[in-house]
C-alpha positions in Angstrom: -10.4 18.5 -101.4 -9.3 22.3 -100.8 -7.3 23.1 -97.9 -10.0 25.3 -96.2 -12.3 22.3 -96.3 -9.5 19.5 -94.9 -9.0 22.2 -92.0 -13.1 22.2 -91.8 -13.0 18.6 -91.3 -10.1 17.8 -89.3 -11.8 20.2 -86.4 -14.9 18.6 -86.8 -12.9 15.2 -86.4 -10.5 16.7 -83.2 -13.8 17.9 -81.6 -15.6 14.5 -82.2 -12.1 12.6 -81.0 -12.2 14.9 -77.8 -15.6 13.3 -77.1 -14.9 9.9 -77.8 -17.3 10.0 -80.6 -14.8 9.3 -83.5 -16.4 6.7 -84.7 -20.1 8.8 -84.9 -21.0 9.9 -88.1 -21.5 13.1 -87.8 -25.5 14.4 -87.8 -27.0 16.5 -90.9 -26.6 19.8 -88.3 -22.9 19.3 -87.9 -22.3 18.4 -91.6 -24.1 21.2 -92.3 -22.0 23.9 -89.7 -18.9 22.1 -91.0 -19.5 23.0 -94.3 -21.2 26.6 -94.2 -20.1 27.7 -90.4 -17.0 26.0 -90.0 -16.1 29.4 -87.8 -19.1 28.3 -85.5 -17.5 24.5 -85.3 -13.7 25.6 -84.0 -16.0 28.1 -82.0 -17.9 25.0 -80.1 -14.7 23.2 -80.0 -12.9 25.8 -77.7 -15.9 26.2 -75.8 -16.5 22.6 -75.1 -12.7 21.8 -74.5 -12.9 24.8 -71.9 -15.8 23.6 -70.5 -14.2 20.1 -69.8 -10.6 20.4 -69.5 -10.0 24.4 -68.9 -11.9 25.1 -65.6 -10.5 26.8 -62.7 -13.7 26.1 -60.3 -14.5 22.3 -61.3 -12.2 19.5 -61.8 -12.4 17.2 -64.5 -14.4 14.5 -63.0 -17.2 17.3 -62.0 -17.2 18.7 -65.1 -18.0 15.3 -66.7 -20.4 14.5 -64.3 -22.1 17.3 -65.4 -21.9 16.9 -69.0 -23.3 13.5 -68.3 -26.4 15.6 -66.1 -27.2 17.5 -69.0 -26.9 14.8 -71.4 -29.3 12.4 -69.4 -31.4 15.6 -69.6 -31.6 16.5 -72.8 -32.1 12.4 -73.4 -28.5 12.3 -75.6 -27.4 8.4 -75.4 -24.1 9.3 -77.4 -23.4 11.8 -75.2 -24.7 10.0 -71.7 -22.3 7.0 -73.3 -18.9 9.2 -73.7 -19.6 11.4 -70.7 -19.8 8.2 -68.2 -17.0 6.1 -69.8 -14.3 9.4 -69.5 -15.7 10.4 -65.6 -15.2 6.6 -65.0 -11.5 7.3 -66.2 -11.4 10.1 -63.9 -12.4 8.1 -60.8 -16.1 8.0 -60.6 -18.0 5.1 -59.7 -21.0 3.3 -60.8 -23.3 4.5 -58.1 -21.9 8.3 -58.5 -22.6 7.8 -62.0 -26.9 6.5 -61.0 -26.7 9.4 -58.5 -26.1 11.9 -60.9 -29.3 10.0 -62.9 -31.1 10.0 -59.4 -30.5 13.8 -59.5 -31.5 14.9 -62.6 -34.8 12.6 -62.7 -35.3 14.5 -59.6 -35.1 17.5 -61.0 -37.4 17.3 -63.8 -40.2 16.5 -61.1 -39.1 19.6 -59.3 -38.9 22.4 -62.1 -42.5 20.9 -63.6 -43.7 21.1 -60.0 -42.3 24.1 -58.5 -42.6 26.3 -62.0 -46.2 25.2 -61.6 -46.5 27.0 -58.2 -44.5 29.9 -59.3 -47.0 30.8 -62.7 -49.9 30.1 -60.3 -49.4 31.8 -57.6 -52.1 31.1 -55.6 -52.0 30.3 -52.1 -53.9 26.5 -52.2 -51.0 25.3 -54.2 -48.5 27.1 -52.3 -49.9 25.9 -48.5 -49.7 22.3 -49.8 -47.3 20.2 -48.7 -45.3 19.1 -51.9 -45.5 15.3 -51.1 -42.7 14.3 -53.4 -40.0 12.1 -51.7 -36.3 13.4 -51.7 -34.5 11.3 -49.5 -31.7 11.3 -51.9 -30.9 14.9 -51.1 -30.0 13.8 -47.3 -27.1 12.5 -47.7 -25.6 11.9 -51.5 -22.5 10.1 -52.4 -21.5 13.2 -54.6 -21.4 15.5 -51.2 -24.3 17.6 -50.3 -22.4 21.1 -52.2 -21.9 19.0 -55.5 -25.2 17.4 -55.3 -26.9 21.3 -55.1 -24.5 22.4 -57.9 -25.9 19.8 -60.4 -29.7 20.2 -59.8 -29.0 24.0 -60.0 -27.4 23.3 -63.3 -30.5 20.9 -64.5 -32.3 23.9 -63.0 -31.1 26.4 -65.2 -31.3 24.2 -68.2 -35.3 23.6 -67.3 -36.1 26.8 -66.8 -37.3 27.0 -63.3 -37.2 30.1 -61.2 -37.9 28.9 -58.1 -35.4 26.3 -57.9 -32.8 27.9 -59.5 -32.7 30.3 -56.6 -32.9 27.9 -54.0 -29.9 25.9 -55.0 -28.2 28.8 -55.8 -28.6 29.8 -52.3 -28.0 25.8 -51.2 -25.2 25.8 -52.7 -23.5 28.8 -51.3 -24.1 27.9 -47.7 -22.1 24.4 -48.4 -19.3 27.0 -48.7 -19.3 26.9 -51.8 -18.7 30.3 -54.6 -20.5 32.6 -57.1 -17.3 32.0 -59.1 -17.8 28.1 -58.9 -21.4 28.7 -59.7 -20.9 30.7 -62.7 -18.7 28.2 -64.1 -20.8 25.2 -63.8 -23.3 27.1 -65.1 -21.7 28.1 -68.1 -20.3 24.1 -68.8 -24.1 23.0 -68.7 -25.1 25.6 -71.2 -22.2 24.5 -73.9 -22.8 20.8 -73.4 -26.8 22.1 -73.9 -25.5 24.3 -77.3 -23.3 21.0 -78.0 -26.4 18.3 -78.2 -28.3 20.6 -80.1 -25.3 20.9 -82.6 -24.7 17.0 -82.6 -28.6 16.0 -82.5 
């Protein structure tokens, strides 16, 4: 083995350990960036440990709990496993782990919902009352500000207008900060870029 292909492997292998995934054999897609992109592998590495263990606006139990929102997303079981054994490390409990599954199942009825409206735009579908219970949203475990940050990531990741700028706003006035925002943001779009990587 030639020592630009041991150096290929053991970052594959450190980013896999880092998500509690070393004993995963590694997909076709990441075989395949090891061994022709091995630039874009230590590249997802930083990003993902930055995501998770470098942020200045989310601590490390929110920034698992939404890894674990975009991997329940994106339907990721590896991923949904690792993501909910490490927040459980880092304090969170079983039913702040089925809220964060209460939120993103949410979600996914909203952004089909409200995207709906938004390409429509016709005034029927906008003058009807939505109907869809959220009683969830009233008062969640997670705190009302955390709760708005993850369906705004979910948002994001969905693709829908409309709610993206209402939990942006949401968020804000729970004090929270564009900064904070931007951050979260950014975490669910590498975990996103990681799934697709690891599928």
């Amino acid at each position: 083995m030639s020592e630009t292909v041991a150096i290929q492997n053991e970052t594959l292998n450190n980013l896999l350990n880092d998500l509690q995934l070393q004993d995963h054999e590694p997909s076709v897609n990441m075989e395949a960036l090891a061994n022709a992109a091995p630039r874009y592998i230590k590249d997802l590495k930083i990003n993902v440990s930055n995501a998770l263990n470098n942020t200045q606006y989310l601590n490390k139990k929110e920034a698992l709990l939404l890894g674990l929102a975009v991997a329940i997303n994106e339907k990721f079981d590896l991923l949904k496993e690792s993501f909910t054994s490490q927040a459980k490390e880092e304090g969170a409990g079983e039913a702040e782990i089925a809220e964060i599954t209460a939120i993103v199942s949410l979600m996914n009825t909203n952004n089909v919902f409200y995207r709906f409206r938004h390409f429509m735009q016709k005034d029927f579908y906008n003058n009807q009352p939505a109907g869809i219970k959220m009683s969830v949203m009233m008062n969640p475990l997670l705190g009302k500000e955390f709760f708005e940050l993850v369906s705004l990531v979910i948002s994001a990741i969905n693709g829908c207008e409309m709610c993206v700028s209402s939990h942006e706003q949401s968020v804000l006035q729970h004090g929270s900060s564009e900064a904070r925002i931007f951050e979260a943001v950014k975490a669910g779009a590498i975990i996103k870029g990681l799934i697709t990587a690891l599928s």
